[in-house]
DSSP file (Angstrom, degrees, kcal/mol; ACC not computed):
  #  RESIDUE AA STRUCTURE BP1 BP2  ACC     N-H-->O    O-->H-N    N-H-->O    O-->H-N    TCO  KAPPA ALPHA  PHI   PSI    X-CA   Y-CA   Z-CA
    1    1 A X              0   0    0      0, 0.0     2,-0.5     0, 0.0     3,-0.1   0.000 360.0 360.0 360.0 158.7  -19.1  -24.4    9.3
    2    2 A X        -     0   0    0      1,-0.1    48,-0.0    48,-0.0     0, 0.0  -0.755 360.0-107.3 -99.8 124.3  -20.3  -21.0    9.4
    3    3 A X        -     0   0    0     -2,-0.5     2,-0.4     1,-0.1    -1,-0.1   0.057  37.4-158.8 -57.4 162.4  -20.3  -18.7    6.4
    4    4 A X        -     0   0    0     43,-0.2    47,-0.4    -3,-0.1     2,-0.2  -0.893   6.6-141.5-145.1 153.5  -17.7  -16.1    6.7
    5    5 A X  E     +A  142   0A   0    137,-0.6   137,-0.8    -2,-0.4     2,-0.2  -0.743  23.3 171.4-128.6 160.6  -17.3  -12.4    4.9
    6    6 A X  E     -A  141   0A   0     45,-0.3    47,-1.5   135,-0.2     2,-0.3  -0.824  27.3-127.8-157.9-163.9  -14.2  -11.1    3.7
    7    7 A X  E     -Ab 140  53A   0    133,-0.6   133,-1.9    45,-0.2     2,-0.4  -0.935  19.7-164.5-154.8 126.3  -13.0   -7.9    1.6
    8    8 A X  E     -Ab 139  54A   0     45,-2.6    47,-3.3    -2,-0.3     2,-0.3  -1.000   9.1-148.0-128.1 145.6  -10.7   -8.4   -1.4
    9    9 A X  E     + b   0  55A   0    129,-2.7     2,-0.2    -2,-0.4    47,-0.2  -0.614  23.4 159.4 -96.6 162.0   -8.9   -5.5   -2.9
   10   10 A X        -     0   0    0     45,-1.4     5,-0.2    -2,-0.3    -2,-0.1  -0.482  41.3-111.3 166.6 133.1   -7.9   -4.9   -6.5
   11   11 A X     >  -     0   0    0     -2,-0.2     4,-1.7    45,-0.2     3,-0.3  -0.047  23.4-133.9 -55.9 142.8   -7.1   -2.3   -8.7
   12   12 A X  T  4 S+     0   0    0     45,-0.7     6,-0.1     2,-0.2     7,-0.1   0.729 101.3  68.6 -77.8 -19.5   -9.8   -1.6  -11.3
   13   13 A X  T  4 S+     0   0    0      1,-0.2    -1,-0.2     2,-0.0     3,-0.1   0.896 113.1  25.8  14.7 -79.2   -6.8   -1.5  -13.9
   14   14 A X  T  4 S-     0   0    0     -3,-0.3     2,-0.2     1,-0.3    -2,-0.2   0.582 140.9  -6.0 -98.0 -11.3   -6.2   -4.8  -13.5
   15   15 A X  S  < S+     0   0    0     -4,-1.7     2,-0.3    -5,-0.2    -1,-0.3  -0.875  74.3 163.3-157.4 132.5   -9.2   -6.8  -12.5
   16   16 A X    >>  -     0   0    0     -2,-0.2     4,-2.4    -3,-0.1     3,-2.1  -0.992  51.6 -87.5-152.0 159.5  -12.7   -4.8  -11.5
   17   17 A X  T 34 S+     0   0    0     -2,-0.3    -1,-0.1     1,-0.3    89,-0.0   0.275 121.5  58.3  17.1 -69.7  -15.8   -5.5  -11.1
   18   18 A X  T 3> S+     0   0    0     -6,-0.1     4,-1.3     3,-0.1    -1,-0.3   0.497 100.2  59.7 -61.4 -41.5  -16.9   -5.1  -14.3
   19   19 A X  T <4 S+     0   0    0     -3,-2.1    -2,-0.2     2,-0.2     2,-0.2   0.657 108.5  45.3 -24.8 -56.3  -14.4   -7.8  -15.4
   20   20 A X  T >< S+     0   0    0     -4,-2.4     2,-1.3     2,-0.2     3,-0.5  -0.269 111.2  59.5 -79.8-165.8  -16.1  -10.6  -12.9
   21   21 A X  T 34 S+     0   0    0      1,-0.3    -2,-0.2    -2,-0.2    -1,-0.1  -0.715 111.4  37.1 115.1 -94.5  -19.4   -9.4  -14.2
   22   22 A X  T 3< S+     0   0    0     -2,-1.3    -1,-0.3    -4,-1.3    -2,-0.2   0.494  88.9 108.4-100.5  -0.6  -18.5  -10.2  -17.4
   23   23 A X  S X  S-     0   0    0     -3,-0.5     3,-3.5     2,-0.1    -2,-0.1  -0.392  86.6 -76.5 -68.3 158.9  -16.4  -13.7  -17.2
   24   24 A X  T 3  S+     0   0    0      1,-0.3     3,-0.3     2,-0.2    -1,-0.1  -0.180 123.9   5.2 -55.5 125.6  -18.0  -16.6  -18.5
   25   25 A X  T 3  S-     0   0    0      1,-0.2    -1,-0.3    -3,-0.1     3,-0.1   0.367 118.2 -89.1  72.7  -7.3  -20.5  -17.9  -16.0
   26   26 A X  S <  S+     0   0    0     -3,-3.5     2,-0.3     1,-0.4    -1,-0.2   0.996  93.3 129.2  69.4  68.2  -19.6  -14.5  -13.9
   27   27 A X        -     0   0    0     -3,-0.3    -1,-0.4    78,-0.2     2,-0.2  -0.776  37.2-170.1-125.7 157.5  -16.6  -16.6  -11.9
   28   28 A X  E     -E  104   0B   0     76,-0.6    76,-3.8    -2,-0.3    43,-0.2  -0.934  25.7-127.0-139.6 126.4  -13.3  -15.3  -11.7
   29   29 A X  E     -E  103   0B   0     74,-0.2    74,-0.2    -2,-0.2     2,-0.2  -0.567  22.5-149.1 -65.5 157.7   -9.8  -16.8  -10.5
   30   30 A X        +     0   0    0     72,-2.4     3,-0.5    -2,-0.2     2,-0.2  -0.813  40.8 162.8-128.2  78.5   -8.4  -14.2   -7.8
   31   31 A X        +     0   0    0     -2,-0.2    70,-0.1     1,-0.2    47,-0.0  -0.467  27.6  48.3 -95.4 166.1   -4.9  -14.9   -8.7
   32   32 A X        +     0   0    0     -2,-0.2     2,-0.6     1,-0.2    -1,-0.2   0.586  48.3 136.1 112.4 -25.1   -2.2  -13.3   -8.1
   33   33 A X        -     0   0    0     -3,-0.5    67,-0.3    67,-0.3    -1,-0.2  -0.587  28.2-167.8 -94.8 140.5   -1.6  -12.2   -4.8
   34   34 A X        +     0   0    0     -2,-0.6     2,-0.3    65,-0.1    -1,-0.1  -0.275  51.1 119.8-122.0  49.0    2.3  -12.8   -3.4
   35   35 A X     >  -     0   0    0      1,-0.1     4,-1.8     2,-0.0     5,-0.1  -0.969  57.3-151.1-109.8 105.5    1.4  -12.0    0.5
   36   36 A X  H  > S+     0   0    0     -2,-0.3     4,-4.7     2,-0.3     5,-0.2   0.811  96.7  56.1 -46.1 -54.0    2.1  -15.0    3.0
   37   37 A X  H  > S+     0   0    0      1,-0.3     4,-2.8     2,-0.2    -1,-0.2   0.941 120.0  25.9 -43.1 -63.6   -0.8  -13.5    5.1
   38   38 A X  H  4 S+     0   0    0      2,-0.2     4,-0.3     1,-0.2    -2,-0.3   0.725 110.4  62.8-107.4  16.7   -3.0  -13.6    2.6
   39   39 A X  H >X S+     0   0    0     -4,-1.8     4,-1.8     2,-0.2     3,-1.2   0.860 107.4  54.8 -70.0 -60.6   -1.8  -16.2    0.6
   40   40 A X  H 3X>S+     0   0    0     -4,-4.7     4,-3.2     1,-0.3     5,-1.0   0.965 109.2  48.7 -53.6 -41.8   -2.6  -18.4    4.2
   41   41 A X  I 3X>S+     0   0    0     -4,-2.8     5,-1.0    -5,-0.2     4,-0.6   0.794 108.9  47.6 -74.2  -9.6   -6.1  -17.2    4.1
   42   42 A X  I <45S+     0   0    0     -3,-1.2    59,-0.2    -4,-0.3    -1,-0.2   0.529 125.7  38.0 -86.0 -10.8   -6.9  -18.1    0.2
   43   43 A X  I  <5S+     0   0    0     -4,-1.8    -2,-0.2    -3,-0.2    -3,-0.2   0.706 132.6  15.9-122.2  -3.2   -5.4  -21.4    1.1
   44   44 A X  I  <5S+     0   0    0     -4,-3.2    -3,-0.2    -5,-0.2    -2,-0.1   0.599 127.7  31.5-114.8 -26.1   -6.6  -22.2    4.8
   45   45 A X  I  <<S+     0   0    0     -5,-1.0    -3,-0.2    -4,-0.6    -4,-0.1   0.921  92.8  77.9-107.5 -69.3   -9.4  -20.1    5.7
   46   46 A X      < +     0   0    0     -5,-1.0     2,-0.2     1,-0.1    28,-0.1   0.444  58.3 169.6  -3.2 153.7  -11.8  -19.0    2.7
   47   47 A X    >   -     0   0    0    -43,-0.1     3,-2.4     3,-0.1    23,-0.4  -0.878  35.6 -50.5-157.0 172.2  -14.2  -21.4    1.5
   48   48 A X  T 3  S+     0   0    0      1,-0.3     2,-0.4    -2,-0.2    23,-0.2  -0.038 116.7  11.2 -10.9 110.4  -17.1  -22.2   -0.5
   49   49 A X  T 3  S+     0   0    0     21,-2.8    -1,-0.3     1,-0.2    21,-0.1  -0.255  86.5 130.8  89.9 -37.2  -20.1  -20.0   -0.1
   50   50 A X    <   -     0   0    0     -3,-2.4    20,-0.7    -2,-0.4    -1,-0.2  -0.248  57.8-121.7 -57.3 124.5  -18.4  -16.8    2.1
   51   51 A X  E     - C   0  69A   0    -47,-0.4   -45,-0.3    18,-0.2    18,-0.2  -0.400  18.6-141.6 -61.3 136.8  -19.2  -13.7    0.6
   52   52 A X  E     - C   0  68A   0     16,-4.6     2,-0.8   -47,-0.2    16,-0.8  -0.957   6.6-147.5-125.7 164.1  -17.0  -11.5   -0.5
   53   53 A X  E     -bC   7  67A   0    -47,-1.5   -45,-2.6    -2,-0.2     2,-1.5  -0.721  24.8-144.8-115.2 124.4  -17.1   -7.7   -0.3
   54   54 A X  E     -bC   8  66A   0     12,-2.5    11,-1.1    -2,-0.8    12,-0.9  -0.563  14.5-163.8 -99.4 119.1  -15.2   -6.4   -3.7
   55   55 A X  E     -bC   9  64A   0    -47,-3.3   -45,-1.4    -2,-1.5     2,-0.6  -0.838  17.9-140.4-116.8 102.0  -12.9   -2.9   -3.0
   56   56 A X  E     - C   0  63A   0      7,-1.1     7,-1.1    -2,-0.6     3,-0.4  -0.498  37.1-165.4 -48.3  97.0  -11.8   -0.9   -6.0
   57   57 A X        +     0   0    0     -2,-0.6   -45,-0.7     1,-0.2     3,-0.1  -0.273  55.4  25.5 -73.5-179.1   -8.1    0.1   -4.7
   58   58 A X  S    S+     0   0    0    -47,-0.1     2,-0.2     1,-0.1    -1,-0.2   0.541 104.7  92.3  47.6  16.7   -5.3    2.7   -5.7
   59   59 A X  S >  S-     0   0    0     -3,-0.4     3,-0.8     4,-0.1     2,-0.4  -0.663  79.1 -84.9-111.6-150.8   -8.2    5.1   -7.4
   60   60 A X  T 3  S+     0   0    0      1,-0.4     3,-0.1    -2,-0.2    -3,-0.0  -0.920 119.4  28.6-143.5 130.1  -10.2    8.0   -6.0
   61   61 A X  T 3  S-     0   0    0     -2,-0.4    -1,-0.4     1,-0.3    -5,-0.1   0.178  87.9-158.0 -96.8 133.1  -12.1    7.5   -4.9
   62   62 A X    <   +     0   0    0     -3,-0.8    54,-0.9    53,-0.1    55,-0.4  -0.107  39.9 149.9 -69.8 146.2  -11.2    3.5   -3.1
   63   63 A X  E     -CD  56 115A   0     -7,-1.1    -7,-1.1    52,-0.2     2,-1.0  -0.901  58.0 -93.8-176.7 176.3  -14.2    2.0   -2.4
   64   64 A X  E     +CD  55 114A   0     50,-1.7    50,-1.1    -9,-0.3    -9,-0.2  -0.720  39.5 174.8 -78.1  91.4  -16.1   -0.9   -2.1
   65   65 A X  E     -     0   0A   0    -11,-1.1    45,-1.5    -2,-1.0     2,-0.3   0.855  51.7 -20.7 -63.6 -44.4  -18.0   -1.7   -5.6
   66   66 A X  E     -CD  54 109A   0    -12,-0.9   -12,-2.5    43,-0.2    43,-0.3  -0.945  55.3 -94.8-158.7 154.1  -19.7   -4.9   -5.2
   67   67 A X  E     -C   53   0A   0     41,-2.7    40,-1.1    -2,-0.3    41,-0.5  -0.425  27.1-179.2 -98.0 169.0  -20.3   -8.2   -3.8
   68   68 A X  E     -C   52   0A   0    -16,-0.8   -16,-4.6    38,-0.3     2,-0.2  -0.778  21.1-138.3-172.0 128.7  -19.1  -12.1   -4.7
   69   69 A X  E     -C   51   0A   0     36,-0.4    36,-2.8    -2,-0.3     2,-0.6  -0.608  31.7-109.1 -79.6 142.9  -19.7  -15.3   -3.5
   70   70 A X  B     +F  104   0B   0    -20,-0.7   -21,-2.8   -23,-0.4    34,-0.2  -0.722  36.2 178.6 -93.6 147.2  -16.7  -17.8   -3.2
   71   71 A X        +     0   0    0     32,-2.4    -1,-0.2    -2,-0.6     2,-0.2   0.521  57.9  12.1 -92.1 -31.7  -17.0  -20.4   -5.6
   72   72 A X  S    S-     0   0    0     31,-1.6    31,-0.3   -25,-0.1     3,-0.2  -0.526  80.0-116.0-155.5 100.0  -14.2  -22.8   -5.5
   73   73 A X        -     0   0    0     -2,-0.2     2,-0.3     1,-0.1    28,-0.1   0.540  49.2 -54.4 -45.5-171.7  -11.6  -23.0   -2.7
   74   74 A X        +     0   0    0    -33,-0.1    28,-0.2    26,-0.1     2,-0.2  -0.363  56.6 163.3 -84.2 137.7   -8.3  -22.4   -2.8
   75   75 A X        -     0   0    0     -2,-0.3    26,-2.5    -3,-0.2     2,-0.1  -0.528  47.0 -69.7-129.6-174.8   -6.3  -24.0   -4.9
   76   76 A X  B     -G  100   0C   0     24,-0.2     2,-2.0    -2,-0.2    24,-0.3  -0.404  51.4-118.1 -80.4 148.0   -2.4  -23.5   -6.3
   77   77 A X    >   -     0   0    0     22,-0.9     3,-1.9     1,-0.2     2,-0.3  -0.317  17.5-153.7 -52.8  50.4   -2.0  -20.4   -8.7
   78   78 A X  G >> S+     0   0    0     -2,-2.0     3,-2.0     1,-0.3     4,-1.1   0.559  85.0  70.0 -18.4 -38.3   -0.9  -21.7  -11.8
   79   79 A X  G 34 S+     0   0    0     -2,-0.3     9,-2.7     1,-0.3    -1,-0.3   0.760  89.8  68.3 -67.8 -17.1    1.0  -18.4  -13.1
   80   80 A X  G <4 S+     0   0    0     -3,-1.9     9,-1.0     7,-0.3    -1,-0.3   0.382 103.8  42.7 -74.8   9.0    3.7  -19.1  -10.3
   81   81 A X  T <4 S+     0   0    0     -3,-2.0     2,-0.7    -4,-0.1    -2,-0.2   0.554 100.5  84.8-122.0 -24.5    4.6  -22.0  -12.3
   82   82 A X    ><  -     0   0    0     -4,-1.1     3,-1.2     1,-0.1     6,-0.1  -0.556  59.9-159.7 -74.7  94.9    4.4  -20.1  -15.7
   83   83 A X  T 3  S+     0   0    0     -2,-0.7    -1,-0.1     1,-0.3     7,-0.1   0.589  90.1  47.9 -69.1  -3.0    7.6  -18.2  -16.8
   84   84 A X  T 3  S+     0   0    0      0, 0.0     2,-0.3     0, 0.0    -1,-0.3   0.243  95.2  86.1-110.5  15.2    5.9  -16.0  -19.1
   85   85 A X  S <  S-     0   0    0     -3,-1.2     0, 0.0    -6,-0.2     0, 0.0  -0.764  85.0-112.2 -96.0 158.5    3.2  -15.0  -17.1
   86   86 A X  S    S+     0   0    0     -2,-0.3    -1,-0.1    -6,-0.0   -54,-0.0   0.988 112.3  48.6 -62.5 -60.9    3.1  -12.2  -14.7
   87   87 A X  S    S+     0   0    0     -3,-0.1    -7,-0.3     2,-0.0    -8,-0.1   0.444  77.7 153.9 -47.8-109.0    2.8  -14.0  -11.0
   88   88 A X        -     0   0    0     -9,-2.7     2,-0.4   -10,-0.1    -8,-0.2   0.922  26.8-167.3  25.1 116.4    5.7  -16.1  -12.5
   89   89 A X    >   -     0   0    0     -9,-1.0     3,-4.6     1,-0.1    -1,-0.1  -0.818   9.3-159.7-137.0  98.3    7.7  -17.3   -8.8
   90   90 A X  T 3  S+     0   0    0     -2,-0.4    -1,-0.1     1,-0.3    -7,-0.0   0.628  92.4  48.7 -15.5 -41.7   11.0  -18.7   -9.5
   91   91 A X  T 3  S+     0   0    0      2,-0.0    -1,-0.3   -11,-0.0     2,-0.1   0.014  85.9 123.4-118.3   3.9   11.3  -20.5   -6.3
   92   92 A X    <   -     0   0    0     -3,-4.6     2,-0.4   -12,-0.1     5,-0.1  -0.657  46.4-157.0 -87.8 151.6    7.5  -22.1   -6.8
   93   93 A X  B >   -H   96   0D   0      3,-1.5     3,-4.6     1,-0.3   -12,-0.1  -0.919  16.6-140.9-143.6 117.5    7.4  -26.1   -6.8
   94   94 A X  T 3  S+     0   0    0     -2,-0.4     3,-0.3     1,-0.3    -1,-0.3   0.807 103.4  46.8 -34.9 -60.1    4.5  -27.7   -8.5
   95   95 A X  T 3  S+     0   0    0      1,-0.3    -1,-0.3    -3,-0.1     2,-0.2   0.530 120.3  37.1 -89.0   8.5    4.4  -30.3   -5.6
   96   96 A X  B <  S-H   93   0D   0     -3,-4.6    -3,-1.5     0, 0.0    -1,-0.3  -0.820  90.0-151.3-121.7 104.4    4.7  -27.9   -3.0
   97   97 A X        -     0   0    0     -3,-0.3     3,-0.1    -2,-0.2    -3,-0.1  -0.450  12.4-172.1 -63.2 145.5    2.6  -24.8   -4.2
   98   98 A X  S    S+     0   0    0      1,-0.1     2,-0.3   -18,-0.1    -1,-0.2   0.629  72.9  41.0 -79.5 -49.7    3.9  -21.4   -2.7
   99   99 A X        -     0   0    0    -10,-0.1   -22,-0.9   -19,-0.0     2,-0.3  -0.740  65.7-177.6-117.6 159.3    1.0  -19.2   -4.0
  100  100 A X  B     -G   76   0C   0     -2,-0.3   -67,-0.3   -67,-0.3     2,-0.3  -0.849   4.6-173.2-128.4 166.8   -3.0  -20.0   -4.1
  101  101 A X        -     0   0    0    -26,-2.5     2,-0.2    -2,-0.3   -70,-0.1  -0.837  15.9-141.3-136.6-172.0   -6.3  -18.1   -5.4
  102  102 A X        -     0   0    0     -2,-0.3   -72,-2.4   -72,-0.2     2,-0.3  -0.802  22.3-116.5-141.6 172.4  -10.0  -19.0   -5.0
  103  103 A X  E     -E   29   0B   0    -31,-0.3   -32,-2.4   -74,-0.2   -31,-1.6  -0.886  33.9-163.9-103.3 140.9  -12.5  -18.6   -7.7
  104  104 A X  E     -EF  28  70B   0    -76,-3.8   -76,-0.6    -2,-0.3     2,-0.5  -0.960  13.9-133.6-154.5 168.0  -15.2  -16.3   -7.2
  105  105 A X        -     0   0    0    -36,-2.8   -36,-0.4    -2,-0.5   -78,-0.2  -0.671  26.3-111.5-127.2  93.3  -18.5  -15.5   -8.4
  106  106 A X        +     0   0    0     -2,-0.5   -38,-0.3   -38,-0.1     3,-0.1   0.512  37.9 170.3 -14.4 132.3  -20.2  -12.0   -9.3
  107  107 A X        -     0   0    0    -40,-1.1     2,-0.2   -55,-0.1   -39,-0.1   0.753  50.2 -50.7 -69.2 -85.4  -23.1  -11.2   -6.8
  108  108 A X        -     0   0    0    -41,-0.5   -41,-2.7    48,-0.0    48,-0.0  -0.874  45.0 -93.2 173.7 142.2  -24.0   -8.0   -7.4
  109  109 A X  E     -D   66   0A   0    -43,-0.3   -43,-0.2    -2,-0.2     2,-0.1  -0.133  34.8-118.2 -41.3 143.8  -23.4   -4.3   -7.9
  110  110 A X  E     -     0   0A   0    -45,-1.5     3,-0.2     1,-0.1    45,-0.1  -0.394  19.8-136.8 -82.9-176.9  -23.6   -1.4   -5.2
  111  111 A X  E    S+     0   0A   0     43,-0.7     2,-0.3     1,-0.3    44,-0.1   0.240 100.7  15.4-136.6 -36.1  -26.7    1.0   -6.6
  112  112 A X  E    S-     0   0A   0     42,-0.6    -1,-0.3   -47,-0.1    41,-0.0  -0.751  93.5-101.5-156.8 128.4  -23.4    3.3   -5.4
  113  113 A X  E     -     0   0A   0     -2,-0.3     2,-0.7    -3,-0.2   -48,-0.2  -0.080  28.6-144.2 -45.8 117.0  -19.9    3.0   -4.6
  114  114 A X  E     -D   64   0A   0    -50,-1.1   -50,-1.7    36,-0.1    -1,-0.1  -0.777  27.1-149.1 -86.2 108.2  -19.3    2.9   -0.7
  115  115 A X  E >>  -D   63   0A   0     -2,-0.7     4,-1.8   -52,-0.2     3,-1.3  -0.222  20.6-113.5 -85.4 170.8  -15.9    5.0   -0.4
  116  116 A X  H 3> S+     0   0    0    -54,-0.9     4,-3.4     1,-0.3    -1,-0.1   0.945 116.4  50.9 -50.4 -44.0  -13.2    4.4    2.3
  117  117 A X  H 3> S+     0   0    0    -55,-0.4     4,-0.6     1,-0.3    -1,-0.3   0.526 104.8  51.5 -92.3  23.5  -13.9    7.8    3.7
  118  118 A X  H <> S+     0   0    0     -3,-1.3     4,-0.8     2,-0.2    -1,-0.3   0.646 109.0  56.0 -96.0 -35.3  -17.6    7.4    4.0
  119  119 A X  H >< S+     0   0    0     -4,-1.8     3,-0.5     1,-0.2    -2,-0.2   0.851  98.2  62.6 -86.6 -31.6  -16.7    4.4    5.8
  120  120 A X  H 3< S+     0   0    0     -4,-3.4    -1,-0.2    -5,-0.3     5,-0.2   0.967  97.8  57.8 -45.2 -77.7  -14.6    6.3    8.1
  121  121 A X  H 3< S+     0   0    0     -4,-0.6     2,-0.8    -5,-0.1    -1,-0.2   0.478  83.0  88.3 -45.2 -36.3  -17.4    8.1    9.3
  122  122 A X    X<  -     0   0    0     -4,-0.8     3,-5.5    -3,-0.5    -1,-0.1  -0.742  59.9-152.1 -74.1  98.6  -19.7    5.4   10.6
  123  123 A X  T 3  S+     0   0    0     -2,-0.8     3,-0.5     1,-0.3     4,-0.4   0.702  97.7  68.7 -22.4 -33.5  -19.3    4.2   14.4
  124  124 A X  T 3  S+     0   0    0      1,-0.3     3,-0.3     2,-0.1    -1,-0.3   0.913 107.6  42.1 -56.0 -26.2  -20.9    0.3   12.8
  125  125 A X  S X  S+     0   0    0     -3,-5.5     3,-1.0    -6,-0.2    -1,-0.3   0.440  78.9 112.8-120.7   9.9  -17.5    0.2   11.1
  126  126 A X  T 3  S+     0   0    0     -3,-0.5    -1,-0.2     1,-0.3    -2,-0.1   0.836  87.8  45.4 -59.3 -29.4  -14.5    1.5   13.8
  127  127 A X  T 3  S+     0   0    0     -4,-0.4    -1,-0.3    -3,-0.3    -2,-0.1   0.765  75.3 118.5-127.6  38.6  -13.3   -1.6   13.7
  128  128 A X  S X  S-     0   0    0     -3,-1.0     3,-2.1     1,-0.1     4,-0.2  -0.272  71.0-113.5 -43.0 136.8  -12.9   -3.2   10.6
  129  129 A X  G >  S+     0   0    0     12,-0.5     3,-1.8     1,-0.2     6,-0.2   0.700 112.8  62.2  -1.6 -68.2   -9.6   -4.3    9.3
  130  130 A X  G 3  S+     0   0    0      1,-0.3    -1,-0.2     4,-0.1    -2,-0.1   0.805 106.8  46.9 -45.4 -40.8   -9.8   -1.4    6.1
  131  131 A X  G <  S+     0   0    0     -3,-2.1    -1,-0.3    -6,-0.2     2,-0.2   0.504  84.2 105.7 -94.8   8.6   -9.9    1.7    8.7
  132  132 A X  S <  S-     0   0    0     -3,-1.8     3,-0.4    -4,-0.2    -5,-0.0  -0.332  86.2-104.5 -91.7 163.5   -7.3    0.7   10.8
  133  133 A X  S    S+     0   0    0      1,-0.2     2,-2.2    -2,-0.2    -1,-0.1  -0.344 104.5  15.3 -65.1 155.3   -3.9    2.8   10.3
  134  134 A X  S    S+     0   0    0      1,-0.1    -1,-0.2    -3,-0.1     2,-0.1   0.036  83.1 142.4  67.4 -37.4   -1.4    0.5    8.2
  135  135 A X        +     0   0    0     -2,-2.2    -1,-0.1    -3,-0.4    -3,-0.1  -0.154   5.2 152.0 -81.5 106.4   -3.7   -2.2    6.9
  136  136 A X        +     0   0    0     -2,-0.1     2,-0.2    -3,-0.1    -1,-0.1  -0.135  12.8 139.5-114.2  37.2   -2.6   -2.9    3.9
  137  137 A X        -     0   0    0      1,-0.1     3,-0.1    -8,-0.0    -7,-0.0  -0.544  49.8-141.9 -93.9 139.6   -3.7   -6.5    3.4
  138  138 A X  S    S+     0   0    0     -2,-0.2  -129,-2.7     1,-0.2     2,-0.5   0.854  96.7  39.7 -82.2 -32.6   -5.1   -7.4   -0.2
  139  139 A X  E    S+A    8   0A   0   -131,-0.2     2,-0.4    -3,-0.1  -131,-0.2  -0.931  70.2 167.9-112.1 123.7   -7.6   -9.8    2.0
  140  140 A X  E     -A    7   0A   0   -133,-1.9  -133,-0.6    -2,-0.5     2,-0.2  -0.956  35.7-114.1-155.0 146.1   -9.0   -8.9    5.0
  141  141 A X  E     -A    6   0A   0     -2,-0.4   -12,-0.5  -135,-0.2     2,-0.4  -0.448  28.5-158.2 -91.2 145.5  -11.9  -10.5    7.0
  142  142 A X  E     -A    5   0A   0   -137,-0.8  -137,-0.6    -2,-0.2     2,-0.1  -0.850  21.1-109.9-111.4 157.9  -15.0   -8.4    7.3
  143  143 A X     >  -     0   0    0     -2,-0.4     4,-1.1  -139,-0.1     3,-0.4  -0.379  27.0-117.5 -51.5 139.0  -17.9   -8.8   10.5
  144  144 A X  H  > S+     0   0    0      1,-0.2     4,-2.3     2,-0.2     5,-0.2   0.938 122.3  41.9 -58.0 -48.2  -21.1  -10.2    9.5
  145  145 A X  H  > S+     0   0    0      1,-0.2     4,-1.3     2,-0.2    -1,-0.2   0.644 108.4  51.5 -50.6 -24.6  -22.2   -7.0   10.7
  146  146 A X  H  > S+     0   0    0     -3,-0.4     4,-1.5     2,-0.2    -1,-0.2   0.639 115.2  48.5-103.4 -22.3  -19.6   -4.9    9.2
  147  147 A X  H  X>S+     0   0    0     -4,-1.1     4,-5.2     2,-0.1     5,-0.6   0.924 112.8  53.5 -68.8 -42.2  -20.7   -7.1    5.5
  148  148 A X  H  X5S+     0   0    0     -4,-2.3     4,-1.8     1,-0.3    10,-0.2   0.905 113.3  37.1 -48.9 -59.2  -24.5   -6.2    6.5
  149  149 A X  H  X5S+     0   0    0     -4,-1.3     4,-1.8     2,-0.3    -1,-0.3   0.858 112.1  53.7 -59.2 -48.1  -24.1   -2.4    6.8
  150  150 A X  H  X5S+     0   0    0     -4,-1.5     4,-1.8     1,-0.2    -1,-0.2   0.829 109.1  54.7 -77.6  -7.7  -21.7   -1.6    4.1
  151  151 A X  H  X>S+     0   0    0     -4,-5.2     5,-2.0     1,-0.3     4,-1.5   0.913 110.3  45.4 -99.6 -11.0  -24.2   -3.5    1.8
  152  152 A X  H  <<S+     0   0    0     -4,-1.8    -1,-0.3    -5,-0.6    -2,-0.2   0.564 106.5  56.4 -63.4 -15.5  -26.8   -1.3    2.9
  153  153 A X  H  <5S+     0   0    0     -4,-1.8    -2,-0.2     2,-0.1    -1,-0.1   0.638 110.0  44.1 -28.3 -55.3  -24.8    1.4    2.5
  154  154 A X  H  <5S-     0   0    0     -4,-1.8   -43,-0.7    -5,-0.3   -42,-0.6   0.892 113.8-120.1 -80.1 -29.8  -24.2    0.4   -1.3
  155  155 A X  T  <5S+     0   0    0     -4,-1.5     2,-0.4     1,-0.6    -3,-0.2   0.856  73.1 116.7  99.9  46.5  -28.0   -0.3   -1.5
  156  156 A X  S   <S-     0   0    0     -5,-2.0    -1,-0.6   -45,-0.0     2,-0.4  -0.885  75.0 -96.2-150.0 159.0  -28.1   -4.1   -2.5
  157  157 A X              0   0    0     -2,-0.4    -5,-0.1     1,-0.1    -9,-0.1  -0.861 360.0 360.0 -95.9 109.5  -29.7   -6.7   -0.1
  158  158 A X              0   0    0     -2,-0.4   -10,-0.1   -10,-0.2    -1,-0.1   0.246 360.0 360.0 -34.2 360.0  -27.0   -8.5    2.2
């Protein structure tokens, strides 16, 4: 199967960059997300090996920070199971999981943050997912092309 790019958002608050970077072995769970959309893509489409392209939300300026490789598909979210954790989902049943993550595993740095509205500006990128009016999806599939450009953009080798 053919490697595949995607875009995952998350506020640098709560998970950044810097965070993956510095977990043990530079892996990360990407737990957490409670979107059916993209809950079906951490649990049908992702896999092993697709790069992902990692986008600092909800500061200013949003941008795209970094790269990650996936490391382990998806599997169920433990913290939906967990009443004192935050994902905590009432309605989750260990033998049918509601929610999934993947693990994934620091790449590399941008040399500079490629922001949303930089990315506006380049014709390579009218239509990714990110630019479109509405799209507000915490995972969102990128173009091989659309991975190639923004990581030349950032100044790191695709």
């Amino acid at each position: 199967m053919a490697r595949r790019y995607w875009l995952f958002k998350s506020e640098p608050n709560v998970y950044s960059i810097e965070d993956l970077k510095s977990e043990k072995d530079q892996i990360g769970g990407w737990e957490g997300v409670r979107n059916y959309q993209a809950r079906n893509l951490l649990r049908d489409e992702i896999k092993k090996g697709d790069r992902v392209l990692f986008y600092h939300s909800r500061i200013k300026p949003m941008a795209v920070v970094g790269t990650a490789t996936v490391a382990k598909e998806g599997y169920p979210d433990h913290e939906q199971f967990d009443s004192k954790a935050k994902y905590f989902d009432p309605k989750a049943d260990p033998k049918n999981p509601r929610w999934f993550q993947v693990d994934i595993q620091y790449r590399s740095s941008f040399k500079r943050p490629v922001t949303l509205t930089e990315m506006r500006e380049y014709s390579e990128l009218k239509d990714m997912m990110l630019l479109r009016k509405g799209s507000r999806l915490s995972i969102q599939p990128v173009s091989s092309d659309e991975w190639k450009f923004i990581c030349k953009l950032g100044g790191v080798r695709a």
